[in-house]
C-alpha positions as a Python dict, from the first residue, in 0.01 Angstrom:
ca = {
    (1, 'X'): (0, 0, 0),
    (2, 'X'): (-106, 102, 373),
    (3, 'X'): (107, 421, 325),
    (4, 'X'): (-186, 562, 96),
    (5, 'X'): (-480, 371, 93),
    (6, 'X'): (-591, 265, 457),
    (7, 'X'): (-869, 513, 641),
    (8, 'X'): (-574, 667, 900),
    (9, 'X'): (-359, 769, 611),
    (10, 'X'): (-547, 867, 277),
    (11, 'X'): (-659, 1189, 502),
    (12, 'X'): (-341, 1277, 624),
    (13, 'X'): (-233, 1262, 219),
    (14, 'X'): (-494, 1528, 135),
    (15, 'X'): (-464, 1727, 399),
    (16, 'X'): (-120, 1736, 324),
    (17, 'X'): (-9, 2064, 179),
    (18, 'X'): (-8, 1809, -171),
    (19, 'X'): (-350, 1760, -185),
    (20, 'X'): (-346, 1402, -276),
    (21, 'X'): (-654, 1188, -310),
    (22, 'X'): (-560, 834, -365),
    (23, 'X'): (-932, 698, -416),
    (24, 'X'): (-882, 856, -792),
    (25, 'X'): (-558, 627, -863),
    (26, 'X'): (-542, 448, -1157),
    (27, 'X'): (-681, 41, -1195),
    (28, 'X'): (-267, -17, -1226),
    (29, 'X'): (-147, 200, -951),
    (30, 'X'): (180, 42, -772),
    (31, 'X'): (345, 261, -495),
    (32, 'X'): (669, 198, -631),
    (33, 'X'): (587, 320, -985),
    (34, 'X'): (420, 637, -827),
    (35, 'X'): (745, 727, -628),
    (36, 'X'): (981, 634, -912),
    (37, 'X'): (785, 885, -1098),
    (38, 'X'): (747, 1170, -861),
    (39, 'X'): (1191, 1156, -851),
    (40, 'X'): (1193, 1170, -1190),
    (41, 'X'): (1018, 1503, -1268),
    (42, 'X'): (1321, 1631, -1096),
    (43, 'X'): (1115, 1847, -838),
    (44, 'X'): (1316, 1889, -516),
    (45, 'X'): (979, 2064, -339),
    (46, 'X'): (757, 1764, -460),
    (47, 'X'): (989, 1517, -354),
    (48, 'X'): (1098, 1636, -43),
    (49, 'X'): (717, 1677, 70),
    (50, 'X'): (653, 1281, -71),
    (51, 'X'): (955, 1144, 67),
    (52, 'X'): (918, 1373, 391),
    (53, 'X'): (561, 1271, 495),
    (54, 'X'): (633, 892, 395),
    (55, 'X'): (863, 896, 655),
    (56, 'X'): (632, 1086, 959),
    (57, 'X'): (361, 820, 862),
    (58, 'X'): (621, 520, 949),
    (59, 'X'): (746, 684, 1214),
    (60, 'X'): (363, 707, 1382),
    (61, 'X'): (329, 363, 1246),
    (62, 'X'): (636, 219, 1461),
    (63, 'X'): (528, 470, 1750),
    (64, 'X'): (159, 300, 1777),
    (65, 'X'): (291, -41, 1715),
    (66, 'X'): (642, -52, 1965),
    (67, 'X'): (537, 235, 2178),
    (68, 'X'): (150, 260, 2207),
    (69, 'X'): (126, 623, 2139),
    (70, 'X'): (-97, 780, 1869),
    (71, 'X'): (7, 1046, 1694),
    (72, 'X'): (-299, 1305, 1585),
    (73, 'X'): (-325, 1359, 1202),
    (74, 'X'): (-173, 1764, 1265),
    (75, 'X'): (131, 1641, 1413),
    (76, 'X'): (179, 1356, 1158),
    (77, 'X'): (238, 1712, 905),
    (78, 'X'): (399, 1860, 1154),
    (79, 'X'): (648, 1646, 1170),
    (80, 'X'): (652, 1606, 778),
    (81, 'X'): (762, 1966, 761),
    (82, 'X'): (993, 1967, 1021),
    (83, 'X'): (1195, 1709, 848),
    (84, 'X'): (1242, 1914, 549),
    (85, 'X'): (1559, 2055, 568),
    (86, 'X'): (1712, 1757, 690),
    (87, 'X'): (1586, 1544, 343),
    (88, 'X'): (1713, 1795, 154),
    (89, 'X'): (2076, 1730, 257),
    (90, 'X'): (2033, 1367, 276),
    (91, 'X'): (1885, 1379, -68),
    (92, 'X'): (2070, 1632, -234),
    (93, 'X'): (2398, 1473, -98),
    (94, 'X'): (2621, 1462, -365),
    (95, 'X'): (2591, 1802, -393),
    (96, 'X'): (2864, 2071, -271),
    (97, 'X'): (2930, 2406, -264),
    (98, 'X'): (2729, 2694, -329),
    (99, 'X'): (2463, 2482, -482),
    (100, 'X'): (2378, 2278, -168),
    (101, 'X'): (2396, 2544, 43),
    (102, 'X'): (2171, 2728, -150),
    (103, 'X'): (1895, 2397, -142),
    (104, 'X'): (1925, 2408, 205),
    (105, 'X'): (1832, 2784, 253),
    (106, 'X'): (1549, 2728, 45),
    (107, 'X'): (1442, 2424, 217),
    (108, 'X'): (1439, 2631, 525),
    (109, 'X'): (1208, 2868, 423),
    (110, 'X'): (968, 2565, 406),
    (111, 'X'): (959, 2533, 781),
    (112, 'X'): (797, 2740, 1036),
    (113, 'X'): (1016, 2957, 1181),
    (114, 'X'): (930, 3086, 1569),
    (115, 'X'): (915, 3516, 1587),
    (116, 'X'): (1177, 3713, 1799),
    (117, 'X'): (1101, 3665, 2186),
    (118, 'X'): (782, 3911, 2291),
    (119, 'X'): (587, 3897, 1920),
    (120, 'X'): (349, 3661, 1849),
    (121, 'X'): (340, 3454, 1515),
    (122, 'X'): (51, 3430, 1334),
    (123, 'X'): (-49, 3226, 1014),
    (124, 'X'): (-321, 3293, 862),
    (125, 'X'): (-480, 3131, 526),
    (126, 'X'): (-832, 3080, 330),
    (127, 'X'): (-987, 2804, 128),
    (128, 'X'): (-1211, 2849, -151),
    (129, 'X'): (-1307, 2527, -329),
    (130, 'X'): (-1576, 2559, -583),
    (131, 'X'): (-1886, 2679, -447),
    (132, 'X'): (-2030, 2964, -221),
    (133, 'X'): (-1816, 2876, 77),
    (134, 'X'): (-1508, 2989, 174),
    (135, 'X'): (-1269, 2899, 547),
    (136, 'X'): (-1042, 3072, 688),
    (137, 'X'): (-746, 2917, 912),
    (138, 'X'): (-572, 3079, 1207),
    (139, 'X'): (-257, 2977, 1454),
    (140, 'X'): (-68, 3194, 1704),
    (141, 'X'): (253, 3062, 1850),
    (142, 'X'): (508, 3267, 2067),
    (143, 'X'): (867, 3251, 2049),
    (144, 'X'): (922, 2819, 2226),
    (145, 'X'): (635, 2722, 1931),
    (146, 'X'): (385, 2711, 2168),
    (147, 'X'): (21, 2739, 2043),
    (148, 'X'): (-198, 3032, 2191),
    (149, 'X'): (-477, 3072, 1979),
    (150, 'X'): (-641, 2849, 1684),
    (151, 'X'): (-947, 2944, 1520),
    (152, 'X'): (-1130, 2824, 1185),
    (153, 'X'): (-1397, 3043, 1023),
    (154, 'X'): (-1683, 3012, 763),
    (155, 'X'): (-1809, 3259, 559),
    (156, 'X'): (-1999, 3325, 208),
    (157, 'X'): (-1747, 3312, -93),
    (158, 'X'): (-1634, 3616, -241),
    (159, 'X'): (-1559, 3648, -638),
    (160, 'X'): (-1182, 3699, -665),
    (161, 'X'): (-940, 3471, -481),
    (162, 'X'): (-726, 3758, -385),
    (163, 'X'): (-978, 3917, -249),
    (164, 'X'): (-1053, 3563, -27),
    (165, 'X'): (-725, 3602, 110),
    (166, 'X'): (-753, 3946, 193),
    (167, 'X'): (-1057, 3889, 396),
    (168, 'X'): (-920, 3618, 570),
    (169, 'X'): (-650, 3869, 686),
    (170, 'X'): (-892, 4103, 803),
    (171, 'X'): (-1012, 3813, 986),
    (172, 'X'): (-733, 3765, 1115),
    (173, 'X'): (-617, 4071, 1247),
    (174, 'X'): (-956, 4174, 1427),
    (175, 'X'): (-905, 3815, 1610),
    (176, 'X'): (-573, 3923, 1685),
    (177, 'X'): (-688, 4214, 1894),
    (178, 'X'): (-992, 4032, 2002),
    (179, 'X'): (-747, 3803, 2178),
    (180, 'X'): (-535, 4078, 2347),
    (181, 'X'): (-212, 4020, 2114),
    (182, 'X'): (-71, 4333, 2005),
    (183, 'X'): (283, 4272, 1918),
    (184, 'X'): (252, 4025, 1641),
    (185, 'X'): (418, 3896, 1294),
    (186, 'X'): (190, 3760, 1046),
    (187, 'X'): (229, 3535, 811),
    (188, 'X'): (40, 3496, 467),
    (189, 'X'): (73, 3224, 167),
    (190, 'X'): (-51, 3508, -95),
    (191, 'X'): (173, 3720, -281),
    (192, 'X'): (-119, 3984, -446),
    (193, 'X'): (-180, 4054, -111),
    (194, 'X'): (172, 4089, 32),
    (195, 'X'): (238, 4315, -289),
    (196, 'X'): (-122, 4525, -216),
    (197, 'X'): (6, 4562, 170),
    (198, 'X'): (313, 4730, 45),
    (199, 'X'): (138, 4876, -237),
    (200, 'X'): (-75, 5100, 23),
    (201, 'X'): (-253, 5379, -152),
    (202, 'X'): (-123, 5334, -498),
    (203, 'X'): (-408, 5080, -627),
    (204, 'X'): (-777, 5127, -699),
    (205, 'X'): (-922, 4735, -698),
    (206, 'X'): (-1154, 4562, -482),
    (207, 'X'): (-862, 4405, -280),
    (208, 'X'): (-671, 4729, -221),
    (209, 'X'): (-1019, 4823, -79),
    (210, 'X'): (-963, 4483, 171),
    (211, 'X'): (-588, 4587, 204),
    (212, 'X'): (-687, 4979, 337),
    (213, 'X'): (-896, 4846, 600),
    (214, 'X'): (-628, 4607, 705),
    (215, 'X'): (-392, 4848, 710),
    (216, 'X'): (-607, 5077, 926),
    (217, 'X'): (-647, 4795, 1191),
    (218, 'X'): (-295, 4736, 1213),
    (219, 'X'): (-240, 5051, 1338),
    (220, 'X'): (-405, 4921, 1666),
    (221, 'X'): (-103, 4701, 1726),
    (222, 'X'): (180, 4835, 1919),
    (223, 'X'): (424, 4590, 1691),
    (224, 'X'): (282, 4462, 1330),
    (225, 'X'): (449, 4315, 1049),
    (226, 'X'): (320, 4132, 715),
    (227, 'X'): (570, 3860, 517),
    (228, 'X'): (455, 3634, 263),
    (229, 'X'): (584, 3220, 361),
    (230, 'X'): (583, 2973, 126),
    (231, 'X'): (249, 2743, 133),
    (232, 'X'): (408, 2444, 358),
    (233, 'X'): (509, 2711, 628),
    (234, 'X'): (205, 2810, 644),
    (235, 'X'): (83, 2390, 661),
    (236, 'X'): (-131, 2396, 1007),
    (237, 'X'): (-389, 2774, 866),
    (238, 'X'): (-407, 2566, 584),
    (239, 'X'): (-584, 2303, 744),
    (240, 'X'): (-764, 2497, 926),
    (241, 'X'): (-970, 2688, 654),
    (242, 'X'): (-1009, 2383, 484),
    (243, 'X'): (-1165, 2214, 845),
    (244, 'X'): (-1411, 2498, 841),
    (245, 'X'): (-1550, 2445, 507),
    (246, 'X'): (-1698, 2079, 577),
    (247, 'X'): (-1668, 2124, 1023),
    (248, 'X'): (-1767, 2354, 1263),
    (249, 'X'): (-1638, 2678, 1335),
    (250, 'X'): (-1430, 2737, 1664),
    (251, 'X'): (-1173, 2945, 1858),
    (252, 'X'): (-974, 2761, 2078),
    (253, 'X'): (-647, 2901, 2328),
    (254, 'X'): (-326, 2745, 2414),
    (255, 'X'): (-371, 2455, 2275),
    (256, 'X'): (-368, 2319, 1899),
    (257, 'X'): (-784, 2219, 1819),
    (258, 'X'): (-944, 1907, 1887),
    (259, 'X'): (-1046, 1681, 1609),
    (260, 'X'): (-1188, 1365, 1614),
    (261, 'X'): (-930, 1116, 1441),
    (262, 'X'): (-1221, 1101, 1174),
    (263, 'X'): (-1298, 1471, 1109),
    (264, 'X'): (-1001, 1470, 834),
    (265, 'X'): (-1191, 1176, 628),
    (266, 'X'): (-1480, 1381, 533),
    (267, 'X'): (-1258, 1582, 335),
    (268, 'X'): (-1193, 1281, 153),
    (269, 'X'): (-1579, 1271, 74),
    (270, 'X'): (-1635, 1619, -47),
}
């Protein structure tokens, strides 16, 4: 029951890119009966993330109890998402053939993936609960996976959520240049704007509006490229824009932010 409900884990499960908030469970909630369930709806992304981040928290728990080292709540998912690829193999293995191999590629699509050597990675992402708020969450890592910039931003909520995640790339791309990197990748969890990007000039909409001034900063890089990732590659922005929402707002360099071990349980209280 520690794997859900205790105060150093329930954050880590909502902050995960699941979203889970175990203070709603049912009066008859049994761990066992929740995982039996989650294998059978047959979802390879839900249960890899379950059975994935089950694993990271035992492995902090046996590093803290045999080792005396505390793993921080972002490397806890960290290491959850690393270990992706890997459970798909060890669960999927009575598969063969094309079939497998074609779990695994998708599995690795899940996982960050470091840029070519000389460009800069950066995720970016927004969060827009209900109300007038919304965060935005940025990361830039080289080509080892080392952190260079993180940043978390607040800002009044705009109407469409497409247009949220546009902004946040704006965002993101000013701070970019404000930070002196100008041969970057970027990474994005939305497809509308992925599709408006490549859609340049040939829509009239508020977020092709967003998208043309984008496009017209980009041209200040000497390298730029825009991919949409999958949500749990894009795990650590993620957290970020949802830190900003209920924290303060920060840029830090070369190192991944500091959070007190009790900053992720107010989002647990929103």
């Amino acid at each position: 029951m520690l794997s859900f409900f205790c105060r150093e884990v329930a954050p880590i499960w909502f902050a995960s890119h699941l979203s889970l908030d175990f203070r709603q469970r049912p009066h008859d909630f049994t761990v066992f009966n929740w995982v039996a369930q989650v294998l059978k709806q047959m979802d390879e992304w839900v249960s890899d993330s379950v059975l994935t981040l089950l694993f990271a928290l035992w492995e902090r728990r046996n590093m803290w109890c045999f080792e005396g080292r505390w793993y921080p709540y972002d490397m806890v998912l960290a290491r959850a998402t690393s270990l992706d690829m890997v459970e798909v193999a060890v669960v999927g293995g009575g598969t063969h053939g094309p079939a497998r191999r074609r779990g695994m590629a998708e599995s690795a699509h899940r996982v960050w993936k470091p840029p070519d050597p000389g460009k800069i990675k950066v995720n970016v992402d927004a969060a827009f609960p209900v109300g007038s708020l919304m965060g935005f969450g940025f990361i830039a890592r080289n080509s080892r996976g080392q952190v260079l910039a993180t940043a978390a931003a607040r800002w009044p909520r705009a109407s469409s959520v497409a247009v949220v995640e546009g902004m946040a790339l704006h965002w993101a791309l000013q701070l970019s240049l404000d930070l002196g990197f100008f041969e970057v990748v970027v990474e994005i969890d939305n497809q509308l704007v992925v599709k408006a990007w490549k859609s340049y000039g040939r829509q009239c909409s508020y977020l092709a509006s967003v998208v043309s001034d984008c496009f017209n900063i980009s041209s200040a890089f000497h390298s730029f490229n825009l991919s949409h990732v999958l949500r749990s590659s894009n795990m650590e922005a993620d957290y970020l824009a949802n830190f900003a929402l209920t924290n303060y707002c920060f840029v830090g360099l070369e190192e991944y932010p500091w959070f007190s071990r009790y900053s992720f349980l107010r989002f647990g209280n929103s």
